[in-house]
C-alpha positions in Angstrom: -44.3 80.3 -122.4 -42.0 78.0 -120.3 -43.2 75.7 -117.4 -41.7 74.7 -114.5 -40.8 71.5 -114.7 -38.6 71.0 -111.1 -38.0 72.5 -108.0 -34.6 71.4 -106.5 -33.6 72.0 -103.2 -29.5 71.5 -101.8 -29.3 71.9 -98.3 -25.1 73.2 -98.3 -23.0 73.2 -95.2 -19.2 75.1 -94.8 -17.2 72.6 -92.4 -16.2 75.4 -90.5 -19.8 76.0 -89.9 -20.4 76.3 -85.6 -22.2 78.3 -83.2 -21.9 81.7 -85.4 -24.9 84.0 -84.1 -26.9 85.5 -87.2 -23.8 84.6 -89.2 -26.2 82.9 -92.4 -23.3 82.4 -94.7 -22.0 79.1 -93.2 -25.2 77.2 -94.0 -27.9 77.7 -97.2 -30.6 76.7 -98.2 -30.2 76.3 -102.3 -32.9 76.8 -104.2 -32.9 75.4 -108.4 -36.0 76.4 -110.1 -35.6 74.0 -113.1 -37.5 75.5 -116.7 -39.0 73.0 -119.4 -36.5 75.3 -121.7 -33.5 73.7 -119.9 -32.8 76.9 -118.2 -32.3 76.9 -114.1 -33.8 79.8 -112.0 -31.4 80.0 -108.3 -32.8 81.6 -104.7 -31.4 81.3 -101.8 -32.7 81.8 -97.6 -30.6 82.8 -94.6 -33.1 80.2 -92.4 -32.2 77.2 -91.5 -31.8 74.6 -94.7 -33.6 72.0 -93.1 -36.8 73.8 -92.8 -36.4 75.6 -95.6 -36.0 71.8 -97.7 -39.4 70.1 -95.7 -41.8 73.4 -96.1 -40.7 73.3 -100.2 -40.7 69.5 -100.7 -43.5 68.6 -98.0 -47.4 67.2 -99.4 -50.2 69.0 -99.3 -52.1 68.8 -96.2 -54.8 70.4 -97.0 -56.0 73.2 -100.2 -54.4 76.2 -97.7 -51.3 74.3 -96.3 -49.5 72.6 -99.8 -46.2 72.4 -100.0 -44.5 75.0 -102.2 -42.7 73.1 -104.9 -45.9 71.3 -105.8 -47.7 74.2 -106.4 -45.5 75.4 -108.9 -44.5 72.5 -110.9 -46.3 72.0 -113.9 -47.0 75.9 -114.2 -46.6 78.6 -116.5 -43.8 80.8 -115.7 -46.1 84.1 -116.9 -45.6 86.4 -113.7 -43.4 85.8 -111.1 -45.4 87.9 -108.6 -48.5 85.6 -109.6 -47.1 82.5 -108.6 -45.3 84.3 -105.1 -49.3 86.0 -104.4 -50.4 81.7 -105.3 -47.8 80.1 -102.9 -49.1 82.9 -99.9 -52.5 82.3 -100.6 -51.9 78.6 -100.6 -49.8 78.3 -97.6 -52.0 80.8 -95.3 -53.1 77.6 -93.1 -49.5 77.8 -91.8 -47.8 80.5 -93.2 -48.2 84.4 -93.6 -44.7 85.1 -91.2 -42.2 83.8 -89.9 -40.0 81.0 -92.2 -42.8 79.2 -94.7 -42.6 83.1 -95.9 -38.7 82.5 -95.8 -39.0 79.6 -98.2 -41.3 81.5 -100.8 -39.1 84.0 -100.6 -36.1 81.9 -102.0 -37.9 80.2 -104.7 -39.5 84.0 -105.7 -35.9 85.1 -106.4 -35.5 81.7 -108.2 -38.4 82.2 -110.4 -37.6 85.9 -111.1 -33.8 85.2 -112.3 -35.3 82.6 -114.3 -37.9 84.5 -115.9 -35.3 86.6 -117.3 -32.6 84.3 -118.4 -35.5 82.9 -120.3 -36.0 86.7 -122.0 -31.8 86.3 -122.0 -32.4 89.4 -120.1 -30.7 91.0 -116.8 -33.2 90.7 -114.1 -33.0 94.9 -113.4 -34.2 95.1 -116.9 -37.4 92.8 -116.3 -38.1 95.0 -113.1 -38.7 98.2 -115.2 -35.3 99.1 -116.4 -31.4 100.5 -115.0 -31.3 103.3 -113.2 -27.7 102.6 -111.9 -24.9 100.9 -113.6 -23.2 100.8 -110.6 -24.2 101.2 -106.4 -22.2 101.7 -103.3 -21.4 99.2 -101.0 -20.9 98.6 -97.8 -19.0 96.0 -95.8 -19.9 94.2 -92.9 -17.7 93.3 -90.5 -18.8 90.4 -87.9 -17.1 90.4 -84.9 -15.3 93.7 -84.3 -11.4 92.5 -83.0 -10.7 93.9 -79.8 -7.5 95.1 -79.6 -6.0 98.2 -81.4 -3.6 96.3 -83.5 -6.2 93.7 -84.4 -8.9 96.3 -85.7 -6.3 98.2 -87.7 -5.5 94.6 -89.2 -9.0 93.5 -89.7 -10.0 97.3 -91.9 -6.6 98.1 -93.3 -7.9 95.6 -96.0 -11.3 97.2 -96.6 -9.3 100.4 -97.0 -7.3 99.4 -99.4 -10.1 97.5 -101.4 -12.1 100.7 -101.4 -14.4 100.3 -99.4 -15.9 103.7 -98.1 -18.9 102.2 -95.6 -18.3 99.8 -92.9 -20.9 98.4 -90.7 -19.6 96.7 -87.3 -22.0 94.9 -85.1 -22.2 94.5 -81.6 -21.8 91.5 -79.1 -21.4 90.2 -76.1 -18.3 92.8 -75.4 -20.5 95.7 -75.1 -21.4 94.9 -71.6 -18.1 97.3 -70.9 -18.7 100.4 -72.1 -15.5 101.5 -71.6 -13.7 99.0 -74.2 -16.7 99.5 -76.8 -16.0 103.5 -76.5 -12.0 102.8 -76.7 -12.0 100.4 -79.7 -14.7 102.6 -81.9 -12.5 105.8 -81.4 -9.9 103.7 -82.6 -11.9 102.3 -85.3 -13.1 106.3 -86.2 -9.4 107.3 -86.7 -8.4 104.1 -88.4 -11.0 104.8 -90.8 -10.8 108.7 -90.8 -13.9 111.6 -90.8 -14.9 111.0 -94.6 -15.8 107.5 -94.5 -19.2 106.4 -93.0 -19.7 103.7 -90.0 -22.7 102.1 -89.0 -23.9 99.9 -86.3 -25.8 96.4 -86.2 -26.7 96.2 -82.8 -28.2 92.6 -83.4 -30.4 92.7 -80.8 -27.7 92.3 -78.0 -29.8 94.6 -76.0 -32.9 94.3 -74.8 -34.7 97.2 -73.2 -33.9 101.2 -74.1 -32.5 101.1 -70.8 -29.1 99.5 -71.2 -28.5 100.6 -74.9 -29.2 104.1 -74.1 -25.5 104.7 -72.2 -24.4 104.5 -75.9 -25.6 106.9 -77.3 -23.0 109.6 -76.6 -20.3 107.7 -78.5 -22.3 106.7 -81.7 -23.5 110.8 -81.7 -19.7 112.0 -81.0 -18.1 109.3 -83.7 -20.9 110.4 -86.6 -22.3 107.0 -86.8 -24.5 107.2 -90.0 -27.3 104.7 -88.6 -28.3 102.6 -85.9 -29.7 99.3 -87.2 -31.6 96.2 -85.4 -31.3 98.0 -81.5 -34.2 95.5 -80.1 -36.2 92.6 -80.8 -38.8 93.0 -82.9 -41.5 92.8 -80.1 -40.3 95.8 -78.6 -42.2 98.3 -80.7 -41.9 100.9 -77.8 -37.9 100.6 -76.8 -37.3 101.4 -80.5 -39.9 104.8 -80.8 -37.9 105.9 -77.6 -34.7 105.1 -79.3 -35.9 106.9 -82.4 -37.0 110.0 -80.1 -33.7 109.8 -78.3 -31.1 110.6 -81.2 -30.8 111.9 -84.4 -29.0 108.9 -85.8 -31.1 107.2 -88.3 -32.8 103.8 -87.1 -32.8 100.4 -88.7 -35.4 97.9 -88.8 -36.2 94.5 -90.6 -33.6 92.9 -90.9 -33.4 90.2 -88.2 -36.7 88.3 -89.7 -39.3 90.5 -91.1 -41.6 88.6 -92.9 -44.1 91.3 -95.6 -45.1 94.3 -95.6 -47.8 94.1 -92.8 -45.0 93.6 -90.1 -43.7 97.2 -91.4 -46.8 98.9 -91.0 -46.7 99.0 -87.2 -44.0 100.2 -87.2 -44.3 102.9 -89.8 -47.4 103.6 -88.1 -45.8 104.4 -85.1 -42.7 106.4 -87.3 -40.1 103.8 -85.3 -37.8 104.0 -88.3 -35.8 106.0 -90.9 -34.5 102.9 -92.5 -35.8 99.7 -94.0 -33.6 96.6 -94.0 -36.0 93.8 -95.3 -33.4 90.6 -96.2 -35.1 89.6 -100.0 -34.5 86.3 -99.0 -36.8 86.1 -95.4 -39.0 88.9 -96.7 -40.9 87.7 -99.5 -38.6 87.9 -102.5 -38.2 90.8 -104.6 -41.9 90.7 -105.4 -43.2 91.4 -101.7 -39.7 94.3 -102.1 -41.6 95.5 -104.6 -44.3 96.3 -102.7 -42.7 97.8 -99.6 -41.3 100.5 -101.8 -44.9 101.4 -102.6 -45.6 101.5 -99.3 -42.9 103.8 -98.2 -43.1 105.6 -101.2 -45.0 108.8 -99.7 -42.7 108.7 -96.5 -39.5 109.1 -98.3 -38.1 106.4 -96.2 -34.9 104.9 -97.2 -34.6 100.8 -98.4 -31.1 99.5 -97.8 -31.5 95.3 -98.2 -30.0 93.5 -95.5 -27.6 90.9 -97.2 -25.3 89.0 -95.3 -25.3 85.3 -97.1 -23.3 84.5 -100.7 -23.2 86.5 -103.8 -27.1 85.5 -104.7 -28.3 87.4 -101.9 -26.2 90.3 -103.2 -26.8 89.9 -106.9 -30.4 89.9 -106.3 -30.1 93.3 -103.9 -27.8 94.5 -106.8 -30.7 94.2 -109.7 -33.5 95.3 -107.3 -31.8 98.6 -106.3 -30.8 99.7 -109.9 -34.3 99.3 -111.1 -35.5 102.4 -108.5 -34.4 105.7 -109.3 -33.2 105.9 -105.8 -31.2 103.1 -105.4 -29.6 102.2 -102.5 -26.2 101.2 -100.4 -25.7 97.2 -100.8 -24.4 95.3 -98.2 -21.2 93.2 -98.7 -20.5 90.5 -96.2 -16.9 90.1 -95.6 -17.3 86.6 -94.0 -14.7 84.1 -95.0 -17.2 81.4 -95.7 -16.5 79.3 -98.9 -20.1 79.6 -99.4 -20.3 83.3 -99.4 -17.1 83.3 -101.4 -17.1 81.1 -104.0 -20.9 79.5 -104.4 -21.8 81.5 -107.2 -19.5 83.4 -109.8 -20.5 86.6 -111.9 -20.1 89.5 -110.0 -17.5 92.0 -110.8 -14.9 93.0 -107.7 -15.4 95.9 -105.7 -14.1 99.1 -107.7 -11.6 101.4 -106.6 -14.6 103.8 -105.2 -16.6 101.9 -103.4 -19.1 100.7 -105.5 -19.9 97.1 -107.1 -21.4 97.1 -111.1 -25.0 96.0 -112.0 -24.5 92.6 -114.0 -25.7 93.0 -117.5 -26.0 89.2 -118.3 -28.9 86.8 -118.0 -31.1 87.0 -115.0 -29.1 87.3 -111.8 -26.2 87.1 -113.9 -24.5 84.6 -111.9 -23.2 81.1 -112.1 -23.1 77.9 -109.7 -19.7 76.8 -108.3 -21.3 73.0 -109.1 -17.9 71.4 -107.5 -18.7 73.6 -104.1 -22.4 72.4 -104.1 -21.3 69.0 -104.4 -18.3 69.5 -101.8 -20.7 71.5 -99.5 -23.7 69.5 -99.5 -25.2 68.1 -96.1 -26.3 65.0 -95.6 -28.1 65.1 -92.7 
């Protein structure tokens, strides 16, 4: 059995990088998982890097607050989940939510890709096996232009790529109605009747209240979910949203940390739709575990992905292993980070769908020359 012998993390800034709301492929928090076997296990967090860096690299302050990378050096990389339940359980002083769970949940998809690249195994087949060889995607599109011209522009190449699910998000425009309902009629015709669109909402809205006036349009252009509609205080705004239409509701994805901040709202049947981001959640382990929980409900998992080709590799491998699988998201942002940080997965095929890498772990490699060129220094 290997041991972990380093944990390495690269804090890695785009110098385009600026005031990009929820936009977590500009920045990234790096995570190297390094094997006694020379082998290198790589996660990644859409948090801030900085944080991510001091809560992994920190000393212990006490037996339940340690710092994360030295409670795995020096261990036996047996069971992934192990060491995820040891770094929670070790961390509880001041973790359980919020971002020290972001930073486990980095180095858990570290540890899993490298404790199959040390079986020289694809990580879907360490999960319990393919299902899939291949899922659909879905591509995000953050902002929405808006003019006519500038939409058409903006999806003609998604068309053409093959895309047949696009997800737009809201923003500060949608304080005039009248322009959100004339460029997403647009948007439906660009797009035509046989392709799905779905809406982020991004928490732009606060109450039930001012959303609510949209309703009509999303019903009238067959928008296939509503996702993120509220903070994720406001338990009540999003059970009257969920009463109030028949379009499918989103949650999770804007910082979700576990399955205990699901319950509530499963409890309270808020949601059709769970959008936990691997990489804020709790890893594919703590995935794992929400897909025994909504097991019996028959509720939907779509990951929420919107940083490089990590985040989507590791959505990629977790969805083929269920017998379900699952819509991956595809972020279309021009970062150089989400572009070209890591190299191994196949382009988009003709319908829609992106193939289950069949090598090594995640099945990915490290643009080295774009860490170096990225890397912050501050």
């Amino acid at each position: 059995m290997i041991k972990i012998q380093k944990v390495e993390v690269i804090c890695l800034r785009d110098a385009r990088a600026g005031d990009h709301q929820f936009e977590g492929s500009y920045q990234n928090a790096l995570v190297l998982v390094h094997g006694d076997n020379g082998e290198i296990g790589i996660g990644e967090s859409d948090a801030p890097p900085s944080v991510i860096k001091a809560i992994i690299e920190m000393p212990d302050y006490n037996s339940l607050a340690c710092g994360l990378a030295g409670i795995l050096v020096g261990q036996g990389l047996d069971d992934p989940s192990r060491l995820t339940q040891e770094m929670y359980d070790r961390t509880q002083w001041f973790g359980r939510h919020g971002v020290v769970i972001h930073a486990i949940s980095a180095l858990d998809i570290a540890l899993w890709d490298l404790f199959a690249r040390t079986q020289s195994k694809p990580l879907h087949e360490v999960l319990g096996g393919r299902h899939h060889d291949r899922l659909p995607v879905y591509a995000t599109i953050y902002p929405l232009e808006t003019s006519f011209e500038k939409i058409t522009d903006q999806v003609a190449p998604l068309l053409a790529g093959g895309f047949q699910n696009l997800k737009v998000c809201a923003d500060a425009n949608w304080r005039d109605i009248q322009l959100v309902q004339r460029n997403l009629t647009h948007l439906r015709a660009v797009v035509g009747s046989e392709r799905r669109l779905m809406l982020d909402v991004a928490q732009e809205f606060q109450r039930f209240e001012d959303f609510a006036p949209f309703l009509p349009l999303l019903e009238e252009l067959d928008f296939a979910w509503i996702e993120a509609p509220f903070p994720l205080g406001n338990l009540e705004d999003h059970v009257r949203l969920k009463a109030a239409t028949a379009i499918p509701i989103g949650v999770g994805d804007l910082g979700m940390t576990t399955c205990r901040e699901f319950a509530p709202y499963l409890a309270a049947g808020a949601f059709d739709i769970a959008q936990p981001d691997l990489t804020m959640f709790g890893g594919i382990t703590e995935a794992r575990r929400l897909v025994t929980m909504l097991a019996p409900t028959g509720r939907q998992i779509v990951p929420h992905g919107y940083n490089t080709d990590i985040t989507i590799a590791a959505n990629l491998h977790f969805l083929a292993s269920l017998p379900q699988g699952g819509l991956i998201e595809y972020s279309t942002s021009p970062s150089r980070l989400r572009r070209e940080l890591a190299a191994g997965l196949a382009p988009i095929n003709s319908d829609g769908t992106l193939c289950v890498p069949d090598t090594p772990g995640l099945g990915l490699t490290l643009n080295r020359q774009l860490v170096e060129a990225t890397r912050a220094t501050a």
